[in-house]
C-alpha positions as CSV (number, residue, x, y, z in Angstrom):
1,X,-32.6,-32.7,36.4
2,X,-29.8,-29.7,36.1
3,X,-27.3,-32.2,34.8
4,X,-30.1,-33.7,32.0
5,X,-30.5,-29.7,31.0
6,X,-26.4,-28.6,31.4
7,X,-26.3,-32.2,28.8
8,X,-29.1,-30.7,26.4
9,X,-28.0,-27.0,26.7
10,X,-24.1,-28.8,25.5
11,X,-25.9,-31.0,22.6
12,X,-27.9,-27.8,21.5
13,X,-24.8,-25.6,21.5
14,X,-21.9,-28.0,20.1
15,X,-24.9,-28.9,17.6
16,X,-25.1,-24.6,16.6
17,X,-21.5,-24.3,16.5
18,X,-21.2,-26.9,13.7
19,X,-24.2,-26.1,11.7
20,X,-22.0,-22.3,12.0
21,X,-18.7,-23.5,11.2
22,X,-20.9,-25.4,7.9
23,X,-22.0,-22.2,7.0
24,X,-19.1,-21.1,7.2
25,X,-17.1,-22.9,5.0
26,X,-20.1,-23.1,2.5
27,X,-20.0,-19.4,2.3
28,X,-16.5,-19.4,2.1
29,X,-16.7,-21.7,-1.3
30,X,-19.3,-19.7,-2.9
31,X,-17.1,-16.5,-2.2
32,X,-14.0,-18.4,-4.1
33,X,-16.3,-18.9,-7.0
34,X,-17.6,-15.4,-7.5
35,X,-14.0,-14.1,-6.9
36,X,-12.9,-16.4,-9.9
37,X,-15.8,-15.5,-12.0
38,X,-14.9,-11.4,-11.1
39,X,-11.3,-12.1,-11.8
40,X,-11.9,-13.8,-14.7
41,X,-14.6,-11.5,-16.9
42,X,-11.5,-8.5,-15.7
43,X,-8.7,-10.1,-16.5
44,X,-10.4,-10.2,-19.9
45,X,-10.8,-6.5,-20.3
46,X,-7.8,-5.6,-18.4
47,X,-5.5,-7.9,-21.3
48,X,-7.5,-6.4,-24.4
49,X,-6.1,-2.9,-22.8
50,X,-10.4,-2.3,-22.5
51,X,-9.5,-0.3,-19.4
52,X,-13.0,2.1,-19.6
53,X,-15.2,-1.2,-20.0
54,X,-12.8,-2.8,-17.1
55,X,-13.3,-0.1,-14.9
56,X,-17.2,0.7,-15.8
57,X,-17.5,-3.8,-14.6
58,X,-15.5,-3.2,-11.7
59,X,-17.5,0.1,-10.8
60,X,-20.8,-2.4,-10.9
61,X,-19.2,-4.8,-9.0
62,X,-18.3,-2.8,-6.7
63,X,-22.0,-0.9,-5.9
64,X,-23.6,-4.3,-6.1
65,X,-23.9,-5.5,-2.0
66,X,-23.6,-9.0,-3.2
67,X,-20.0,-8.4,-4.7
68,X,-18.0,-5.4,-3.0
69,X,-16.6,-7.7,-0.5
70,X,-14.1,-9.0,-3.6
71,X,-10.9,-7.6,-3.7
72,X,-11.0,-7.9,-7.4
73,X,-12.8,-4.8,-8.8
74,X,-10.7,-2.7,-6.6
75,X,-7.9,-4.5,-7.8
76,X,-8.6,-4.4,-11.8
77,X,-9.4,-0.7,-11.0
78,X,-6.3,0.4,-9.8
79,X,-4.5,-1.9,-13.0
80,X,-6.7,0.2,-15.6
81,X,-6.2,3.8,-14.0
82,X,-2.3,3.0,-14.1
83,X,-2.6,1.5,-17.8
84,X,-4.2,4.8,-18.4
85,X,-2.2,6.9,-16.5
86,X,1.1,5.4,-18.7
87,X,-0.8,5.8,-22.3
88,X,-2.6,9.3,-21.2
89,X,-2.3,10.8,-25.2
90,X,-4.9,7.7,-26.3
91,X,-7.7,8.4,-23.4
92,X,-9.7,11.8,-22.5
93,X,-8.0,13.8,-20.0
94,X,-11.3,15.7,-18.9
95,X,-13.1,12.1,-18.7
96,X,-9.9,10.2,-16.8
97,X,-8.8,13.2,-14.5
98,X,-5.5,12.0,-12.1
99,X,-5.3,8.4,-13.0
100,X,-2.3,7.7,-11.5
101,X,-4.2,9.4,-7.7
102,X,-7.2,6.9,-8.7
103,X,-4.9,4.3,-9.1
104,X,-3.2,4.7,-5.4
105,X,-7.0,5.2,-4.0
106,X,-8.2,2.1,-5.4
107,X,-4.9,0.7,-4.3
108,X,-5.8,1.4,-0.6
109,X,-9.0,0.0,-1.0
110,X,-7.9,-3.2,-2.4
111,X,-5.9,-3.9,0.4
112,X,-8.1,-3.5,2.8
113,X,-10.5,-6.1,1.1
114,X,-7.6,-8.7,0.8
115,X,-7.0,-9.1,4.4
116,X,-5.0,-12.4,3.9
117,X,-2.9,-10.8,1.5
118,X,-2.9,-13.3,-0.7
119,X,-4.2,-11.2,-4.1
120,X,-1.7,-8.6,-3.2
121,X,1.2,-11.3,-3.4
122,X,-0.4,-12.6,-6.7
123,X,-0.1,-9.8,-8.3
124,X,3.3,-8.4,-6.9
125,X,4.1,-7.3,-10.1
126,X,1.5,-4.6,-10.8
127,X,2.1,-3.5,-7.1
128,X,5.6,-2.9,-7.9
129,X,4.9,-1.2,-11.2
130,X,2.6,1.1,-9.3
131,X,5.4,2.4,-6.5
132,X,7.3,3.3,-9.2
133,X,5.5,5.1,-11.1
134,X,4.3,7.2,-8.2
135,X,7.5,8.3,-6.6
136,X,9.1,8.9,-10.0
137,X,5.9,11.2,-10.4
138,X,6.2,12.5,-7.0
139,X,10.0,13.1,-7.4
140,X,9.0,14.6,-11.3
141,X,6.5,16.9,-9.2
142,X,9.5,17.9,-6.7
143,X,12.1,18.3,-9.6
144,X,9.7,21.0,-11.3
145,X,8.7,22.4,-7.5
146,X,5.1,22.1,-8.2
147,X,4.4,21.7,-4.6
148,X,0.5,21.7,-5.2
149,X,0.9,18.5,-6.8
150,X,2.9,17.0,-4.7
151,X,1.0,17.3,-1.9
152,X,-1.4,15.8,-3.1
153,X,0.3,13.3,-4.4
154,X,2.3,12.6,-0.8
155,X,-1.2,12.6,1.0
156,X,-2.3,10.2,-1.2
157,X,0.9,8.1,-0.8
158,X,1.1,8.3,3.0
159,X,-2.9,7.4,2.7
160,X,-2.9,4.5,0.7
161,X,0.6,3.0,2.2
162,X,-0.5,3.3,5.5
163,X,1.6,0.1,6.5
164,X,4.6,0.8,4.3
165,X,7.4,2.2,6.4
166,X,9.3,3.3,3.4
167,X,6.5,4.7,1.9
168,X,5.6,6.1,4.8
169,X,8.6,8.2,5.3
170,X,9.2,8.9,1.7
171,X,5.8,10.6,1.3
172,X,6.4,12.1,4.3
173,X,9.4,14.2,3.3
174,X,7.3,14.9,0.2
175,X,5.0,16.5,2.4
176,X,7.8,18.7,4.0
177,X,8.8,19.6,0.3
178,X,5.2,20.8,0.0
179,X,5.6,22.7,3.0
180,X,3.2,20.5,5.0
181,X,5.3,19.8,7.8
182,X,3.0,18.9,10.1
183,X,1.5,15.9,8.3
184,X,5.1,15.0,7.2
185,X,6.8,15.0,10.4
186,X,3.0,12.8,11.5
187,X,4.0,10.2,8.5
188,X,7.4,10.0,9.2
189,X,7.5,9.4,12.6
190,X,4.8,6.5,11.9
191,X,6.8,5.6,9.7
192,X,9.7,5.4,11.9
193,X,7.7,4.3,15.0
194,X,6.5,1.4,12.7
195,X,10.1,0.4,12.3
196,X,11.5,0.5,15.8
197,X,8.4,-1.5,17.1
198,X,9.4,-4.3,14.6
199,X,13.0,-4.3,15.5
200,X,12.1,-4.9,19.2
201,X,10.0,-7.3,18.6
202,X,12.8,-8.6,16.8
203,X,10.8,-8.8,13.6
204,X,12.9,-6.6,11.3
205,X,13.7,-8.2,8.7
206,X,13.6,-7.9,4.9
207,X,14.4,-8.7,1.8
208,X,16.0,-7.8,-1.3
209,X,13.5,-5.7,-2.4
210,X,11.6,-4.1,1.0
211,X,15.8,-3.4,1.8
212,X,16.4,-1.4,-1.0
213,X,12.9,0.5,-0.2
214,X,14.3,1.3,3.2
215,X,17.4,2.4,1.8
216,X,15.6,4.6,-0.6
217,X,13.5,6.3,2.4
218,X,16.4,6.6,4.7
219,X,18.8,8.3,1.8
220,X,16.0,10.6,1.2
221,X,15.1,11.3,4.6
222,X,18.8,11.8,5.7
223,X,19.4,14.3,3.0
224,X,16.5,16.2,3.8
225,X,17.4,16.4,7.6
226,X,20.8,17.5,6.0
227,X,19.7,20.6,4.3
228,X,17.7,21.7,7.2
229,X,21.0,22.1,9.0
230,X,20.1,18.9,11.9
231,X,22.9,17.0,11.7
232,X,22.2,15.5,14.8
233,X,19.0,14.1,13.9
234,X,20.6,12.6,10.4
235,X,23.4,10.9,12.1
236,X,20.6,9.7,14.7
237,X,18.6,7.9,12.1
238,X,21.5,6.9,9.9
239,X,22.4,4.8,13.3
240,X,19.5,3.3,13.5
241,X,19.4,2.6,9.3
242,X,22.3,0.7,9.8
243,X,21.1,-1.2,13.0
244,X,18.3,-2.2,10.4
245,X,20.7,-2.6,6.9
246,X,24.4,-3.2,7.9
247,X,24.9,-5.1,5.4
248,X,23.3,-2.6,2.3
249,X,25.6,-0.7,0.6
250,X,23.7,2.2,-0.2
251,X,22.9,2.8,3.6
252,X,26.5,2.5,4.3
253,X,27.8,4.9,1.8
254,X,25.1,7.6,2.8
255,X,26.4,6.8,6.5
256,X,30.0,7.8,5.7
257,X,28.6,11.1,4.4
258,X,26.4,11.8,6.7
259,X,28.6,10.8,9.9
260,X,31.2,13.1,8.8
261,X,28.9,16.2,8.7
C-alpha cells in the first residue's frame, strides 16, 4: 500500500513540475512579445528625437503592474533624459530639471530589470555614451570646484554603478573632492575590494575598453593619494594596477611617476 502511494505521490509531483516548467516557458514567451511590442512603440519616439512623449510611454509602462518587469521603459528613459541633457537650449529647464542625474537613476534601474544582461549588451553604445558624459560632467563640476554638484553627481555615480569597479573608485574620489570622505573612502574600497576578489578568483580579466576604465580610475585615484601626501598608499595600489594591467601603457607610465615619489 505505501509503495502504490510513494508511486502516486511521484506521478502527482513529476506531473506538477511539468505543468510548472509549461508555465513557465509559456510566460516566458508572452514576456518576449510584450518586451518587443515596448521596445518597438519607444524606439519609435526615441528615433523621431520625441523624448517627452518617449518618456511620458515609458512612465506608463512603468506604473502599469502588467509591464514594469520590462527593462525597456527604464531603458528608453534613461536614452531620452541623456538626449535631453545634450540638447538642454531646445527643452524646459524648470520642466526637465538634472537630466543627465535622471539619466544615471533610470540607468540603475534598468539594470536591475535586465538580469541576464542581455539589453545592456544590446545597447552598449548608449551605455558608453552615457559614462562619458557623466564623468566629463563630474570632472566639468571638479574643474569649476562646485563641490555641491559634484556630490551629488558622485553619489549618483557610485549609486547607479554599483558593480563597476572603475566607476566605483572614480566616483569615489569625486566624493573626496566634495569633501565626503567617508562615503568615498566606502566606494573606493568596494571598489577595490571588488577587484582583488576577482583577481583571486582568478577572474580578472578585461578588455580593451573595461582596461582603459581601470586605467582611468587608477590614474585618478593615484594622483589623488599623491596630493594628500600618502605616497605609500599610491605606490601600494599602483602595484596592485600593474598586477591587473602590465601590459597598459598608461598604468605603466603613471607607475614610473608614482614609484619614484
Amino acid at each position: 500500500m505505501k509503495k502504490i502511494i510513494s508511486a502516486s505521490l511521484i506521478m502527482l509531483l513529476m506531473s506538477t513540475f511539468a505543468f510548472s516548467q509549461k508555465d513557465k516557458e509559456k510566460e516566458k514567451k508572452e514576456n518576449a512579445k510584450d518586451d518587443e511590442k515596448i521596445s518597438s512603440k519607444l524606439l519609435n519616439l526615441y528615433a523621431m528625437d520625441k523624448f517627452e512623449k518617449c518618456i511620458e510611454a515609458a512612465d506608463s509602462y512603468i506604473k502599469n503592474d502588467n509591464t514594469a518587469r520590462s527593462p525597456y521603459p527604464y531603458l528608453y528613459t534613461s536614452m531620452c533624459y541623456l538626449g535631453i541633457y545634450n540638447d538642454q537650449e531646445n527643452f524646459d529647464v524648470k520642466k526637465f530639471k538634472d537630466p543627465l542625474r535622471k539619466a544615471l537613476g533610470f540607468l540603475g534601474r534598468f539594470k536591475k530589470k535586465d538580469k541576464t544582461g542581455e539589453v545592456q549588451n544590446e545597447n552598449a553604445e548608449f551605455l558608453r555614451e552615457l559614462r562619458k558624459a557623466t564623468l566629463l560632467a563630474a570632472a566639468g563640476l571638479n574643474e569649476k570646484k562646485d563641490f555641491k554638484n559634484l556630490q551629488n553627481l558622485a553619489r549618483d555615480i557610485v549609486k547607479n554603478y554599483d558593480k563597476d569597479e572603475s566607476m566605483l573608485i572614480i566616483g569615489g574620489v569625486y566624493l573626496n573632492l566634495s569633501d565626503a570622505k567617508v562615503e568615498g573612502e566606502r566606494s573606493i574600497e568596494t571598489g577595490m575590494n571588488l577587484l582583488k576578489k576577482r583577481k583571486d578568483e582568478g577572474s580578472a580579466k578585461f578588455d580593451s575598453d573595461q582596461s582603459e576604465h581601470l586605467a582611468e580610475a587608477f590614474i585618478m585615484y593615484t594622483d589623488y593619494l599623491s596630493e594628500i601626501k600618502d605616497s605609500a598608499k599610491a605606490k601600494s595600489v599602483m602595484q596592485f594596477a600593474k598586477d591587473l594591467l602590465p601590459a597598459n601603457e598608461k598604468i605603466n607610465k603613471q607607475s614610473e611617476k608614482i614609484m619614484s615619489m
